[in-house]
N, C-alpha and C positions, 0 to 999 in steps of 0.2 A: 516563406523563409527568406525572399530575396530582401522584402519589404523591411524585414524586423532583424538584417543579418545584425548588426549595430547593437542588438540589445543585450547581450553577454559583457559588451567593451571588451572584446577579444582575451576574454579567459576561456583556457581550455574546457574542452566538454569531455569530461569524466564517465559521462553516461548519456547512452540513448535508449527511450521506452518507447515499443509500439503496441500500444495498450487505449483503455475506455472506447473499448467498443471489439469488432470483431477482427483485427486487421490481418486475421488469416482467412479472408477474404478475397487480399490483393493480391494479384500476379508478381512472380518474379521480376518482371520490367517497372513494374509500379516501383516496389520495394529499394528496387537497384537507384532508380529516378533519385528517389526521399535518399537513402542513405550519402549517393554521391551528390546529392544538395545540399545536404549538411556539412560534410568534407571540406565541399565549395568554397560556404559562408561562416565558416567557424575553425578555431583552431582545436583539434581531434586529439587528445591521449593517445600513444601507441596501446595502450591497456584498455580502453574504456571499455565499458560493460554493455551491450548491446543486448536490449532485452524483447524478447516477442510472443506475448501472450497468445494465448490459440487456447481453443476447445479439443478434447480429444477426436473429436470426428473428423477434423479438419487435418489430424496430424500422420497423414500415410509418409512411408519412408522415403517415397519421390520430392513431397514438400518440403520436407526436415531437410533434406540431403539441398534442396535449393537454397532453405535459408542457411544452412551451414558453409556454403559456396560463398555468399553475401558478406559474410563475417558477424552474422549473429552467433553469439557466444552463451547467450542465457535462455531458456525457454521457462514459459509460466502458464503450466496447464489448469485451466480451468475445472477439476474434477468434482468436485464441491462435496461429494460422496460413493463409496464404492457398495452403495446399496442397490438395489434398481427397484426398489418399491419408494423409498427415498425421492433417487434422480426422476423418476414416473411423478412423481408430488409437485417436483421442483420441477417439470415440463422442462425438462432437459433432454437433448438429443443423443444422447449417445448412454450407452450402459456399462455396467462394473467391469465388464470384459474390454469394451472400448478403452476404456480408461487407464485398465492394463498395460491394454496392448503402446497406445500412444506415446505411456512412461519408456517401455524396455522398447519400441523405435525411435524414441530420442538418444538412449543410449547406444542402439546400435548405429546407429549415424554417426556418433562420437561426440555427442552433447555432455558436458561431465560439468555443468551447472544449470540443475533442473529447480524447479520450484513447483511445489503443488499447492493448489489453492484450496480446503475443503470449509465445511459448513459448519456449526453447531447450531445446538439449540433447533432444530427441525422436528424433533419428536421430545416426549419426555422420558423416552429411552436410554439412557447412557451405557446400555452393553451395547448397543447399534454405532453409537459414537465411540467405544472400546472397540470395536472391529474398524472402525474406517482409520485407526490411530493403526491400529496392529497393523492392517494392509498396509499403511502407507511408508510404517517403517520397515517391512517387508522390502519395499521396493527401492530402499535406503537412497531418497532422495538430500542434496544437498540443503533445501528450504523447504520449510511448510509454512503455508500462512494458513490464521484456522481465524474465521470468523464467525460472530454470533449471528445468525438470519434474524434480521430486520427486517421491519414492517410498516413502511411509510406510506399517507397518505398521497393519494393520487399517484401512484403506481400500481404496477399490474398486481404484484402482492398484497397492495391496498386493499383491493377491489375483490379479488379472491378473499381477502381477509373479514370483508363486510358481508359477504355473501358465505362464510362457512367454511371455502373450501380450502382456505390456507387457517390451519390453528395458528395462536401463538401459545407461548408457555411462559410461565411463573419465571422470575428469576432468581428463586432459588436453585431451580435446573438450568440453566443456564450459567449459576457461578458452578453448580456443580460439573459441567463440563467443560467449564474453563480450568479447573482446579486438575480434571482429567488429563486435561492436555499437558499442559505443565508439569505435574508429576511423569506421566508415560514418556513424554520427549525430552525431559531433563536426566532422567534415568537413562536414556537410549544415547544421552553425548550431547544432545541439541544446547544451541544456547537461547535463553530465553528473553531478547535482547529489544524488544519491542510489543507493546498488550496484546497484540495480533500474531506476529512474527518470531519465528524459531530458525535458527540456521546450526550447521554442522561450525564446530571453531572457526571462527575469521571469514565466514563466507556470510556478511551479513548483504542484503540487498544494498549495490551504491545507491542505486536510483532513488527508494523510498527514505535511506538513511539520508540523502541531501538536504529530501524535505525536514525531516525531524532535525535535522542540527542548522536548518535555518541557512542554508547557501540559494543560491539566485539559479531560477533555472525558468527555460523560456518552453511556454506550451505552444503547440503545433496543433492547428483543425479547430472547426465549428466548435462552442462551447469548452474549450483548453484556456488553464487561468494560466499567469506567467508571476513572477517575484524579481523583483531586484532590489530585493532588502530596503526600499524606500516606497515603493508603490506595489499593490496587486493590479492587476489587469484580465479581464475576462472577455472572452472573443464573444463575438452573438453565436447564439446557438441555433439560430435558424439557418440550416442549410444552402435556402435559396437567398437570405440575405447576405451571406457571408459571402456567396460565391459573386454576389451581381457587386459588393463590395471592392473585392480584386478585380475580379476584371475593369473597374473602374479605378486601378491603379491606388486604390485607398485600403486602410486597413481599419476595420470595425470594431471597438473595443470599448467596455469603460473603462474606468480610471480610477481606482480608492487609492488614495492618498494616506499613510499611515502615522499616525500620530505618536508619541515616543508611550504613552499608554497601548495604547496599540502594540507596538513591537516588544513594548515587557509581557501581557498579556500573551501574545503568541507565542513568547521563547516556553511561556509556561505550558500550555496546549501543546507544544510537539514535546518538550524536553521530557516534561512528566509521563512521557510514554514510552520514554525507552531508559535502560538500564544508567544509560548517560545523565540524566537528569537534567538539572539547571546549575549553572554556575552562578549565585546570589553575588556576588563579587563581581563579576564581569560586569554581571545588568546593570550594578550600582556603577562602576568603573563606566560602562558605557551609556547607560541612560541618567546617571543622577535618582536611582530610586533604589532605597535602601527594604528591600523588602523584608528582612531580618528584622528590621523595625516595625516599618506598617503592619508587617501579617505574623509579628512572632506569638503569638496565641493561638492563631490557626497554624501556625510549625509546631508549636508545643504540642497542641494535641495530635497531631501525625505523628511525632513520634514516640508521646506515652503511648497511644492506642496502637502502636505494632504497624502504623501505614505507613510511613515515611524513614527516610534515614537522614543522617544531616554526616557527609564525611567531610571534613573542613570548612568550604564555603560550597559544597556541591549538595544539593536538597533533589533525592530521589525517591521515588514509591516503591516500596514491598508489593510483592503478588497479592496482597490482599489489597491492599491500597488501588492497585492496579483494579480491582473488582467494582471499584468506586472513584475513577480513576474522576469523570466529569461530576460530582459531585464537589472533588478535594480541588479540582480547575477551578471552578465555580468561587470559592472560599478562598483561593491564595488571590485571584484578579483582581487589580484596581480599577478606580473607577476616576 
C-alpha cells in the first residue's frame, strides 16, 4: 500500500473489499494494521462501504463483534447452499444449521448489511434450489448473489469433474434456475440489478458496482488486478515472489496497456450486465466509435428477438438476453 499509495491520484475511496480468498483468517491486529494503512495513504469517505467476506464457520459472535469494532459495515457470507447433502458435494466446511446460525449472529452484532452468496446449477433439481431461495428470503437478507457452478479446467472442480465426482448439468437447467431466481427474488422486493446480483431497493453492492460502471480501483495482495481507466495491472501471484519483491523495496506487476478498442469493448463486458447498460452516446462522445453504426444489425436483432432494449442512446439486456449475456458480448465487440 505504501509502494502504490499514488495510484488513486488522491480520489476518495468509496469502498473497501476484504475478499478472494479467506481473510477471516486474520487476527483483529492484522485487520486493524490494513484498514489504518489505507486511512494512512488514501483519502477515505466518511460513508464508505467496508466489506468482509467470511465462511459461516469462521463467523462466531466474538469475531463479528471485532470486525464490527473495526468499522466493517457489510458482511458477505459464503453459504453457497442451505442443503447439507449439497454443501457435503461442494466439500464445504460448515452445514445448513451453520449457515443459519452465522446470518442471525451478524445480525445480532448489529450487522444490517448482509450479503449472501449461494449456488445454482449443482444438481438438476430445482425444488432443492426452490428451498435455498425460500431459506434465504426467510432470513431477509439485504443482497443475494446467486451464481451458476462452473467448471474449469485445472481446478479442483476440474479434476473431480474428470473423475465423476462433480456432475455438471445441461443448460437448459441452469437457465431454468436462473429464471428461478429472478421470478422468486423480484416477487419478494429484490432488485435485479446485475446477471449475478439482487439487492433490497438502493442497496446495490458499491464495491462490485465500481467495477461494472468502469471507475479506477487499486487491488491489494499476491495475484489482485488494479484499473486506472488507462492500464490494468496484475500483481504475481506467487506468494514467495511477491513477498521477496517488497521486501526488496520494488513492486511486481505486469502492465496491459488499453487500447481505445479496448475500453469500448470493456464498457460492453461490464455495462451489458447490469440493469444500467451502455450509454452508445458517451462511448461515441468519448472514444470516437459510433457503435449504432458498426453493430446496428446485431442491435436490430436484440431488440426484435425480446434481448435487448435501446431507451434513448442507453443499449441494455432483458433477463433473457441476460441468459445469453456472453454470446450478445461476443457480437456487439469491435475488432
Amino acid at each position: 500500500m505504501e509502494l502504490r499509495k499514488g495510484y488513486l491520484k488522491d480520489e476518495p475511496v468509496e469502498s473497501i473489499y476484504f475478499g478472494g480468498g479467506t481473510p477471516s483468517l486474520l487476527e483483529e491486529s492484522e485487520i486493524r494494521l490494513l484498514i489504518d494503512q489505507i486511512r494512512e495513504n488514501h483519502s477515505v469517505e466518511r460513508d464508505v462501504e467496508i466489506t468482509f467476506e467470511a465462511n459461516p464457520e469462521n463467523l462466531s459472535i466474538e469475531y463479528l463483534e471485532c470486525l464490527k469494532s473495526l468499522g466493517i459495515n457489510r458482511i458477505s457470507i459464503g453459504i453457497q447452499s442451505f442443503n447439507d447433502l449439497q454443501l457435503k458435494y461442494l466439500n464445504r466446511n460448515h452445514n445448513a444449521n451453520e449457515a443459519i446460525n452465522s446470518f442471525e449472529n451478524a445480525r445480532r452484532v448489529g450487522f444490517d448489511n448482509i450479503n449472501i452468496d449461494l449456488i445454482y446449477g449443482i444438481s438438476e433439481e430445482n425444488t432443492i434450489w426452490q428451498a435455498n431461495i425460500s431459506q434465504a428470503l426467510d432470513l431477509s437478507p439485504e443482497h443475494i448473489s446467486a451464481y451458476c457452478l462452473t467448471i474449469e479446467e485445472k481446478t479442483v472442480f476440474g479434476n473431480w469433474h474428470k473423475t465423476g465426482k462433480l456432475l455438471g448439468i445441461n443448460e437448459e437447467t441452469g437457465a431454468s434456475h436462473f429464471e428461478s431466481a429472478h421470478t422468486s427474488l423480484s416477487k419478494a422486493g429484490f432488485q435485479h440489478y446485475e446477471i449475478s446480483n439482487f439487492c433490497k431497493p438502493g442497496l446495490y453492492a458499491k464495491h462490485n458496482t465500481s467495477y461494472w460502471k468502469n471507475r479506477k480501483y487499486l487491488g491489494v495482495g499476491p495475484g489482485a488486478h488494479s484499473y486506472d481507466m488507462n492500464t490494468r495491472q496484475y500483481n504475481v501471484s506467487n506468494n514467495a515472489l511477491y513477498i521477496k519483491s517488497l521486501n526488496g523495496g520494488n513492486f511486481s506487476s505486469k502492465v496491459e496497456k488499453l487500447t481505445t478498442i479496448d475500453k469500448v469493448n470493456e464498457c460492453l463486458l461490464t455495462g451489458l450486465r447490469t440493469i444500467w447498460g451502455c450509454n452508445l452516446e458517451e462511448i461515441n462522445n468519448k472514444h470516437g466509435i459510433d457503435l449504432l453504426e458498426k453493430k446496428i444489425r446485431s442491435i436490430n436483432h436484440l431488440l426484435s428477438s425480446g434481448l435487448g432494449k435501446l431507451d434513448k442512446a442507453t443499449l441494455s439486456l432483458t433477463t433473457s438476453g441476460w441468459l445469453i449475456a456472453d454470446k450478445i458480448v461476443s457480437d456487439l465487440m469491435i475488432d
